[in-house]
N, C-alpha and C positions, 0 to 999 in steps of 0.2 A: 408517424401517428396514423389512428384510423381516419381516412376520409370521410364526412358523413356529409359530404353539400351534394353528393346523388342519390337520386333511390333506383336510378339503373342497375341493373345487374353487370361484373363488372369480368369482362371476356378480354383474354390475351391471343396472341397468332400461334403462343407457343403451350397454351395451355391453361390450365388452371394453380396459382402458384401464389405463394402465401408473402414471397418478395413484392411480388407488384400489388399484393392487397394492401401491406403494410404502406403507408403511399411516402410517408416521412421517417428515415431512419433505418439501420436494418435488424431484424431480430437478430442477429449473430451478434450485435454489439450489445446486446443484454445478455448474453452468456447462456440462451434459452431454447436455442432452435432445434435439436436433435435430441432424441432419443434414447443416449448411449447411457445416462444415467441408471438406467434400468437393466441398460445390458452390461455394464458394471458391476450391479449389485449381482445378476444372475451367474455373472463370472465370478463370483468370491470376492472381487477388488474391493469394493467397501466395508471398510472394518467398521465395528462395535462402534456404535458411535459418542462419544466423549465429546460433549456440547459445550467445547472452548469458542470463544471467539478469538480474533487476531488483529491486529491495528497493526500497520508498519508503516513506519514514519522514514520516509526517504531522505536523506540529509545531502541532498543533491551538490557537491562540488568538494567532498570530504571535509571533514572538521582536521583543524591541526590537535592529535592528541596532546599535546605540549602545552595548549592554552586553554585546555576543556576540561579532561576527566582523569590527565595523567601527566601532574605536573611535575618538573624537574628543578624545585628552589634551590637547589643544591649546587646545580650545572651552571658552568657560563655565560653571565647574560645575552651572548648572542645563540645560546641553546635555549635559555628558560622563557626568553620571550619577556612581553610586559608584565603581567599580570599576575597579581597575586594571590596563593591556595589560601580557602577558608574551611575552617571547621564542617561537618557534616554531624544530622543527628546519630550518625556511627563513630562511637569512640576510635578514634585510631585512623580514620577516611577523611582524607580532605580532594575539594575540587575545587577549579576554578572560582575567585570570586565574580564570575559574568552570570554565577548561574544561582542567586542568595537562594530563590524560591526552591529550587533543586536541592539545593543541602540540606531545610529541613524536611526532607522526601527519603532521602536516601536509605531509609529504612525499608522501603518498597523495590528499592531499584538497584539492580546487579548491573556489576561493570563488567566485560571481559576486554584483558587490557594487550592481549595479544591475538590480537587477529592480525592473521597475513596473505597476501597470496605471491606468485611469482610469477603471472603475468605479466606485459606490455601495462608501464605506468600510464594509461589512459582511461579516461571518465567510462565510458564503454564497456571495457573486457571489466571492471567493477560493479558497475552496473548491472549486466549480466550475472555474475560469479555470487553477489549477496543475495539478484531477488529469486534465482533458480539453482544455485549451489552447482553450477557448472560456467565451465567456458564454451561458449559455443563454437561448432569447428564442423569441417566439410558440408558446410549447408544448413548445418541441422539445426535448431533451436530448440530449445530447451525451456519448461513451461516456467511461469511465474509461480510461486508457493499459494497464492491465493486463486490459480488458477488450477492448479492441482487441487484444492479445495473445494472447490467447485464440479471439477469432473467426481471426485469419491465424497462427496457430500449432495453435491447439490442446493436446492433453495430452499428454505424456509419460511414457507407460505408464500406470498405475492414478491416478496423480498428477493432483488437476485444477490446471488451468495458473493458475489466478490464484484466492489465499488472502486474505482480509481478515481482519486479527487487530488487537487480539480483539474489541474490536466496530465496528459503524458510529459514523460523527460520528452525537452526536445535535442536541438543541437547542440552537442558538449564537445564539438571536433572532432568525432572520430568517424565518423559517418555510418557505424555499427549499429545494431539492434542494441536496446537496452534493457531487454527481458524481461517487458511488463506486459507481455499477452500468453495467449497459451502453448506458441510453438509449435510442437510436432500432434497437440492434441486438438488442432483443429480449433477454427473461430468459433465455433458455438461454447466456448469453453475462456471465451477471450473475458474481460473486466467490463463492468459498465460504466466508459468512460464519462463523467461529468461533462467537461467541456467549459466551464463555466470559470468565472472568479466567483465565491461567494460572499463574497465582500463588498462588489461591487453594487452599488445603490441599485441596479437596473436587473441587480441579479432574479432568472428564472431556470429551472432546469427543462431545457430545451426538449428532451428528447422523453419526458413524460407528462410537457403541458400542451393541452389540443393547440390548431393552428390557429393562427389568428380568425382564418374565416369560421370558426365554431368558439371563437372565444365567450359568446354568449353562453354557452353553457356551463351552469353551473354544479354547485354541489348539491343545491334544490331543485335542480333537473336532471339527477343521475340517472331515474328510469328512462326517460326519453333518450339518453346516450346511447343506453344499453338497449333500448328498442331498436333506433338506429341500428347499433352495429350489428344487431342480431337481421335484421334486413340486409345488409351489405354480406353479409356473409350466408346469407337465405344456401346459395348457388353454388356453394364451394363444399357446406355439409351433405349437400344432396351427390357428392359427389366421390364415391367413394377413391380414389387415387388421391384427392388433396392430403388426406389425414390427418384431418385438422383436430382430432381430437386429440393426437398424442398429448400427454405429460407437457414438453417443452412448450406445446404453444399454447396449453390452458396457460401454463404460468405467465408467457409472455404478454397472452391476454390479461390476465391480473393484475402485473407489474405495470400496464399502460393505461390501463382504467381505475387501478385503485387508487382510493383519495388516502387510504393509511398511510401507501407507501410515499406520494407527491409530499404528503407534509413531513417528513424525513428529512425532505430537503431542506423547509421553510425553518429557515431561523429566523424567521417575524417573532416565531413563534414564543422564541428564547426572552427572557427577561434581558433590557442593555444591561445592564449590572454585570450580567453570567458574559454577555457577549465582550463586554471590555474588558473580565479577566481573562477571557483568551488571549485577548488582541486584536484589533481591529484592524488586522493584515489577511494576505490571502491565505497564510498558511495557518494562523491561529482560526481564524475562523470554518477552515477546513477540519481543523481538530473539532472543533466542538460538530460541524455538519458529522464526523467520524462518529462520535458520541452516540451523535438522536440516529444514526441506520444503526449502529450495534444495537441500538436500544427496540429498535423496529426492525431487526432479523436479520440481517447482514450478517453473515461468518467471519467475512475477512476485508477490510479496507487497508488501502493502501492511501496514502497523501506524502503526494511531493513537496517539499517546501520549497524549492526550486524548479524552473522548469527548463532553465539553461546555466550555465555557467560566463555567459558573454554582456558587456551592460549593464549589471546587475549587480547590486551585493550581494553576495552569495561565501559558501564556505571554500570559493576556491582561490584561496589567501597567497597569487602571486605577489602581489604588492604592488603592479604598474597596470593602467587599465589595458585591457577594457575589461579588468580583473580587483579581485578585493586585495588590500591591503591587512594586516594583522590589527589596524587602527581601526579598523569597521568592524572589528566582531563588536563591541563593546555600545556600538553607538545605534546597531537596529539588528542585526545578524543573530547574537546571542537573548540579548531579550523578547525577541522573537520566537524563538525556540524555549526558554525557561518559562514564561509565560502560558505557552500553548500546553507542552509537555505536561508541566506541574497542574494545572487545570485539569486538562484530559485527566491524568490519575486521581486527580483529588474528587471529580464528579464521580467519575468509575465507581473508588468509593464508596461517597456517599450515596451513590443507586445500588448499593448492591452486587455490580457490573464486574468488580476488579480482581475476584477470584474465577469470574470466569473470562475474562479479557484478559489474553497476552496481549503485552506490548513490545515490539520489536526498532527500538530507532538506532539509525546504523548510515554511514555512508560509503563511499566506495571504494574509499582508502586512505591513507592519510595524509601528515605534512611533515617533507624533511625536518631531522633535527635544527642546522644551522639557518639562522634568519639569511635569506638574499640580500643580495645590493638593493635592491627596490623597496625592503621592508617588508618583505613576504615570506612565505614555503613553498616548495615545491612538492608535485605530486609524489606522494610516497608508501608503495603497499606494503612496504617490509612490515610494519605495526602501526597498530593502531587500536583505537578503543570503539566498542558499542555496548548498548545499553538493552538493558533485558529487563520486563516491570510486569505483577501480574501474571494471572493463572496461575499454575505451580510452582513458578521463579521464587527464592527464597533469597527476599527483597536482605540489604545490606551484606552481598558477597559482593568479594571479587575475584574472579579468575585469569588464571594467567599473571604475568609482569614481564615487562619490558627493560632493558637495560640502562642503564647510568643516564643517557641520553635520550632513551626515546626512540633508538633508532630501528631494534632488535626485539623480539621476543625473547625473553631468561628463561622463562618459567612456562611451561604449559600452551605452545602455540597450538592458535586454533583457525584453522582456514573456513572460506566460506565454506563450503561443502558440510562442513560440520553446525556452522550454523544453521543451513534449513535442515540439515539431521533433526538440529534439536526442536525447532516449530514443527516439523512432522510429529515429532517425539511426541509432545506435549498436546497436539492433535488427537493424537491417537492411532495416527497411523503404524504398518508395521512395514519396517522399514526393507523390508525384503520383500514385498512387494514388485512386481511388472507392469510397468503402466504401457498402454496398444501405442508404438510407436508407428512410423511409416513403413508401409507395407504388412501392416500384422506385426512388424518385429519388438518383443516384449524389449523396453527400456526399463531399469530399474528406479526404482523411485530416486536411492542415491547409489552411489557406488557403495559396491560390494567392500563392507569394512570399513564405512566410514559408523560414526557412533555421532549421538549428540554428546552436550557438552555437559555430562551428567551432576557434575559438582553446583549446577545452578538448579538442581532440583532437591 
């Protein structure tokens, strides 16, 4: 945050420097500190711009395809699992009945029912592979798709372009990176993490409300903020080395004093009505907080519905704790998700939003065909299903199939790589493209000959 309880002028031993003026937070965690956006553009890298926005719905602990979007009535009952398919408003499409609000959606929302990768069955190298369509290997990391966004986009007014709500993946056992920052393109390029539950009664977002010792001021005393800071910073303009004028830190000054973008966050502001058809959990209510930034400039949000896999119900349906069971999707896991999901699209919608809102929900990989001894699945990348909603998507497809079982792709497998193909796609981006990796060495956006997954357009 800006300091404002000095009127000193405000001198370091190492200089003049825009980290120590900032006195709460750092500008790199707002995605706004450098320059490069510009030197981007002047290098050809930002294409045409195609004013999609992106929502990705993290489904942190993988869904078992088997109980969700790609049932097996047919199979075994220690294949098909509990639960029984229901009609969809798509002649001929049935899903799980955990998801009723979902079925009558299905008209908006593409399944692709063979995703796979062949990596190390762990939370991690998944993580990684769906939110930046690589695995990361000898050091390197590899950016997140909303942080690629971000570098060939940029912000949208006071708005920084790529939000992570509400917090990061944390520990899922592998002790790897989970590919929600920018990687090889540099912190200024990273997400603006929330940090926050906002669900929580006490909820404020930290890192764009003053400190408590300036909490007096209000939104009938913004000139006097803005007098303030324009004195606190008297010393650093007068100086030509600071640079304070660049693009990045007007914005970052924007983003931290504007009252447009603070109430983005404020779901006061929401009718209860709208807030309990989310859900009154952390993750429904992060969808709708998703909502009001696409609505206020945000490009690309990201929300976790999980933030571990341990303690927790979550979608990683071993059956013995400190892990879920298949009997817990049913009882908060899944209506969790159908509630939020169906909301999100349905306001989308009705604001107008949902032709330009992609929606991307997906997790890291899937669950064995055969139930375990404990009543659960185990991790399984062979196949698996996600979901595609909005922008260009041509809502009631499905692509791909999987085998008798569940176990295999039949039909049309499609790896992560191909899926940020196709969010690039739909972006606008071109996919041949070289983004500046370490040392100057041009990395391509994807690998050469990867395609999106064109039957959903």
């Amino acid at each position: 945050m800006f300091r404002l309880d000095s009127r000193r002028p405000v001198r370091f031993c190492d200089g003049l420097t825009r980290r120590d003026f900032l006195h709460a937070g750092s500008i790199t965690a707002l995605g706004l500190s450098l320059p490069s956006l510009h030197a981007a553009q002047a290098a050809g890298l930002m294409p045409a711009d195609r004013d999609l926005n992106v929502i990705l719905l993290f489904l942190v602990g993988g869904p078992s395809q088997l109980d969700t979007w790609d049932m097996k009535p047919d199979a075994p009952e220690e294949i098909r699992g509990p639960f029984q398919p229901i009609p969809t408003r798509v002649p001929g499409l049935s899903i799980s009945e955990l998801f009723p609000r979902m079925a009558g959606l299905m008209d908006r929302i593409a399944l692709v029912r063979s995703v796979y990768h062949t990596a190390t069955a762990v939370h991690d190298t998944g993580h990684q592979m769906m939110q930046t369509g690589r695995l990361f290997s000898a050091g390197l990391e590899f950016p997140h798709m909303g942080c690629v966004t971000s570098f060939l986009r940029g912000p949208r007014g006071d708005a920084p372009p790529h939000v992570l709500i509400p917090r990061p993946i944390g520990n899922t056992g592998g002790g790897m990176p989970h590919g929600q920052n920018a990687g090889f393109l540099g912190k200024t390029y990273d997400p603006f993490v929330l940090n926050a539950d906002p669900n929580a009664p006490d909820f404020k977002v930290p890192d764009l409300l003053p400190p408590d010792y300036i909490s007096a001021v209000r939104e009938n005393r913004r000139r006097r903020f803005r007098e303030a800071i324009d004195q606190s910073i008297q010393a650093f303009e007068s100086n030509p080395d600071a640079r304070l004028l660049d693009a990045n830190f007007q914005q970052a000054y924007a983003l931290m004093s504007s009252a447009a973008t603070r109430e983005a966050f404020d779901l006061t502001q929401e009718p209860d009505a709208v807030r309990d058809r989310y859900g009154r959990t952390r993750f429904g209510q992060s969808c709708l907080m998703a909502r009001r930034l696409i609505e206020r400039g945000v490009r690309f949000v990201t929300v976790n519905q999980f933030e571990t896999v341990f303690n927790e119900l979550t979608w990683d349906s071993h059956g013995s704790a400190p892990f879920t069971s298949i009997a817990d999707y049913p009882t908060v896991i899944a209506p969790n998700f159908d509630n939020a999901f169906s909301s999100l699209l349905e306001d989308l919608a009705d604001r107008g939003l949902l032709d330009t809102t992609l929606i991307l929900a997906c997790g890291e990989f899937g669950r064995t065909p055969k139930i375990n001894p404990a009543g659960g699945r185990d991790h399984h990348p062979n196949c698996w299903t996600i979901l595609f909603a909005g922008g260009p998507i041509r809502g009631g497809t499905v692509v791909g199939a999987s085998d008798e079982i569940g176990h295999s792709p039949k039909d049309r497998p499609v790896t992560p790589a191909e899926v940020a193909a196709t969010v690039y796609h739909a972006l606008g981006f071109d996919l041949d493209l070289d983004l500046p990796g370490p040392q100057g060495r041009p990395i391509p956006l994807v690998d050469r000959g990867i395609e999106p997954i064109h039957e959903l357009f």
